[in-house]
C-alpha positions as CSV (number, residue, x, y, z in Angstrom):
1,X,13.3,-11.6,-13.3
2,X,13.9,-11.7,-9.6
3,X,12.0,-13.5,-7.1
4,X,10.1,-12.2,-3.4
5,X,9.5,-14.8,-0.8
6,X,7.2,-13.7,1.8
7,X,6.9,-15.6,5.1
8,X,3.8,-15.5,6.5
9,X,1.4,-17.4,8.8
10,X,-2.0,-15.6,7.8
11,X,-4.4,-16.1,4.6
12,X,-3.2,-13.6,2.1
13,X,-6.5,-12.4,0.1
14,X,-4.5,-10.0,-2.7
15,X,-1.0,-9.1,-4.0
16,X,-0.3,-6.1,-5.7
17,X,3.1,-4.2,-7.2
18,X,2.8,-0.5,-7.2
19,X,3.7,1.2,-10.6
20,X,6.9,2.4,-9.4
21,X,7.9,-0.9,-8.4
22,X,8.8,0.3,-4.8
23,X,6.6,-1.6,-2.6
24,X,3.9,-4.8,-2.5
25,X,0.9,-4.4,-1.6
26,X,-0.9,-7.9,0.5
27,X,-4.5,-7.8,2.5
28,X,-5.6,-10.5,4.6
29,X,-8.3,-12.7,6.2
30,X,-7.2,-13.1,9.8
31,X,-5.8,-9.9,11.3
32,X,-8.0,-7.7,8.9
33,X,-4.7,-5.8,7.9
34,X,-2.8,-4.9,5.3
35,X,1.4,-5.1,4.7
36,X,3.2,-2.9,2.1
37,X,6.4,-4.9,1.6
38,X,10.0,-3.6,-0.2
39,X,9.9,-5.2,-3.5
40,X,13.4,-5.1,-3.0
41,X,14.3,-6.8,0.1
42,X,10.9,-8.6,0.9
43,X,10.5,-6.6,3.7
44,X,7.8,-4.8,5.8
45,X,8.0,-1.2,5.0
46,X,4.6,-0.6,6.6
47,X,1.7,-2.5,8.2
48,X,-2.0,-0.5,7.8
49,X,-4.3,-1.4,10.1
50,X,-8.0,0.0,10.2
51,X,-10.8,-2.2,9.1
52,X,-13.4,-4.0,11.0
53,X,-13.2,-7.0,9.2
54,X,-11.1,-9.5,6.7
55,X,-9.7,-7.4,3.9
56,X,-9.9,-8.6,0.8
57,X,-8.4,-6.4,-2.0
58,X,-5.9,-3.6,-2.6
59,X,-5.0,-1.3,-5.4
60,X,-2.1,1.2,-5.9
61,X,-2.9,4.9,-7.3
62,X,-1.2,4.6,-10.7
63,X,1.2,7.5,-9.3
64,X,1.9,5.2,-6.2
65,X,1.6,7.4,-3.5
66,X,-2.1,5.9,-2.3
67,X,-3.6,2.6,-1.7
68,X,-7.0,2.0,-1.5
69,X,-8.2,-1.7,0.3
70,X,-11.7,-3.2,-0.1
71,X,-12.7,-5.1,3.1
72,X,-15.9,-7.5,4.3
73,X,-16.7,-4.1,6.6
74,X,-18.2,-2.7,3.0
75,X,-15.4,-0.3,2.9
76,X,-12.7,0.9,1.0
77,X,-9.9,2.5,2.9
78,X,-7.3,4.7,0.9
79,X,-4.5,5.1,2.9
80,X,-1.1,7.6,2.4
81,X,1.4,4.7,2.4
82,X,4.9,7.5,3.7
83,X,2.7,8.5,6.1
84,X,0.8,4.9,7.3
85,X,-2.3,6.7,7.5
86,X,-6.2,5.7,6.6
87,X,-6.9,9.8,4.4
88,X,-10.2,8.4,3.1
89,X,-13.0,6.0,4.3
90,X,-15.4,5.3,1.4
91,X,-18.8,3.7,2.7
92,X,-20.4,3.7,-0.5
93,X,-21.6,0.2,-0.5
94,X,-23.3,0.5,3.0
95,X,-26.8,0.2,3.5
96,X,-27.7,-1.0,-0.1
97,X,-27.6,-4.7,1.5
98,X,-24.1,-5.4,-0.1
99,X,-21.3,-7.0,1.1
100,X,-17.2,-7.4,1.3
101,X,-15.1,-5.2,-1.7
102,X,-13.9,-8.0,-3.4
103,X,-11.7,-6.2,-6.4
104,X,-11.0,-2.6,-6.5
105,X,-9.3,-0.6,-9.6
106,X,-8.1,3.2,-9.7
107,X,-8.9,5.4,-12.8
108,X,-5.4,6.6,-15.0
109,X,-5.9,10.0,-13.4
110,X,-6.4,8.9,-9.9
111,X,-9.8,10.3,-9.5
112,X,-12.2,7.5,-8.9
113,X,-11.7,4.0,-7.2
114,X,-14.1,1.5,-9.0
115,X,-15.3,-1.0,-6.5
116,X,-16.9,-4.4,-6.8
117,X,-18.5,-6.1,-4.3
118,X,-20.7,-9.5,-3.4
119,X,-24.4,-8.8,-3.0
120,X,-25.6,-11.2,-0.1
């Protein structure tokens, strides 16, 4: 078993490995982003950046090629990690006087994100 040390000077919300064991997944509080890190070297292979508020939760596709982050916006981005784009904004929970995505989970064949939240 090998070890990751990741420096950091913001509130880290959520770690998560993705099933191939390639990257890291962490969201945060303060600069509403979120980092995919090398598992390898410790790394920042790529910083996503497109919520409105903290972010509190991320999730790999079981094939590893999406991650989805829930944020205190009420939405869940699922981003295209090679390409460090945003492909889907869910807004599901807006509206129904929720609030932040606090845990988020993909089905084994990818085709829904299950979403919790915390009703205000």
């Amino acid at each position: 078993m090998s070890k990751i040390i990741i420096p950091c000077n913001y509130q880290i919300t959520d770690l998560r490995f993705s099933a191939n064991g390639k990257y890291l997944a962490s969201s945060a509080v303060n600069d509403y982003s979120v980092r995919v890190w090398n598992a390898t070297t410790g790394r920042i292979h790529k910083m996503l950046i497109g919520h409105r508020n903290s972010v509190r939760c991320v999730a790999f596709s079981p094939d590893s090629i999406n991650l989805a982050s829930g944020s205190d916006d009420t939405t869940i981005n699922v981003w295209d990690i090679e390409r460090n784009k945003c492909v889907k904004t869910l807004n599901a929970l807006r509206g129904m006087g929720h609030g932040s995505v606090l845990r988020l989970a993909y089905s084994p064949d990818v085709s829904t994100i299950l979403g919790i939240d915390f009703r205000r």
